[in-house]
N, C-alpha and C positions, 0 to 999 in steps of 0.2 A: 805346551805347558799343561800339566796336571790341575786340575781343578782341588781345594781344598773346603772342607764345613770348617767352620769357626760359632763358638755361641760366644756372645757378649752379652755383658751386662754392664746398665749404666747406670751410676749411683749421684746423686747430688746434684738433681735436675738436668741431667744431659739425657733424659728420655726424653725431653720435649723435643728433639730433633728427630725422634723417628716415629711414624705414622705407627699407631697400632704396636706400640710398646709393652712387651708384659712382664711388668716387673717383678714375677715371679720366674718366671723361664726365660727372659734375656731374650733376643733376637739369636733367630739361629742365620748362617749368611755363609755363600759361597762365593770362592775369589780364586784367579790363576795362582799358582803358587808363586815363591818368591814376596809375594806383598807383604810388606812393613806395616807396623801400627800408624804411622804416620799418612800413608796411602789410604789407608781402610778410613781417618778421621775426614780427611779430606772428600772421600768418596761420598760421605753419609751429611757432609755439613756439619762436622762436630767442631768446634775452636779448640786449636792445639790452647790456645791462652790459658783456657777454662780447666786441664787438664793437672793432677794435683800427683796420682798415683796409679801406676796400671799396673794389673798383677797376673801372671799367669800360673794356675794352683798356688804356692805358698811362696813362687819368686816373683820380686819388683823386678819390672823390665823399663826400659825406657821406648821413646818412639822409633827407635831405628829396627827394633825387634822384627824377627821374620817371622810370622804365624805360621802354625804348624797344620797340618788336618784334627783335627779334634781337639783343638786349644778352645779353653773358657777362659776368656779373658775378661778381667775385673776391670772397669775404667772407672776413676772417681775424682769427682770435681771437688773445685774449695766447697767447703761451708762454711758461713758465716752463722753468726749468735754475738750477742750480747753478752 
């Protein structure tokens, strides 16, 4: 299997599950290819529960998504307000 870079970003405190989070440049991260967005949440400790919207460039994906080599993928949690 081919190795793939993915950069993520995580909005709406789902950076608290990754050590040394920089929420300007996202975590950069390598995986075999084939992995799904649901794999990669699972790998990092993210709650699929917590999970509102994931986008890669200007499309919604959902979790079954196959990441690609150079995918920036947007993950973003609820937010709550008053």
């Amino acid at each position: 299997m081919d190795n793939i870079n993915i950069t993520l970003k995580l909005y709406g405190g789902l950076d608290k599950h990754i050590n040394d989070y920089n929420p300007e440049k996202g975590i950069s991260l390598r995986f075999d290819s084939n992995e799904t967005i649901i794999d990669i949440l699972k790998k990092l400790g993210i709650p699929k529960h917590r999970i509102t919207l994931i986008k890669v460039g200007d499309r919604i994906i959902n979790l079954d998504y196959v990441v690609k080599n150079d995918d920036l993928i947007k993950i973003f949690s609820h937010i709550g307000g008053g």
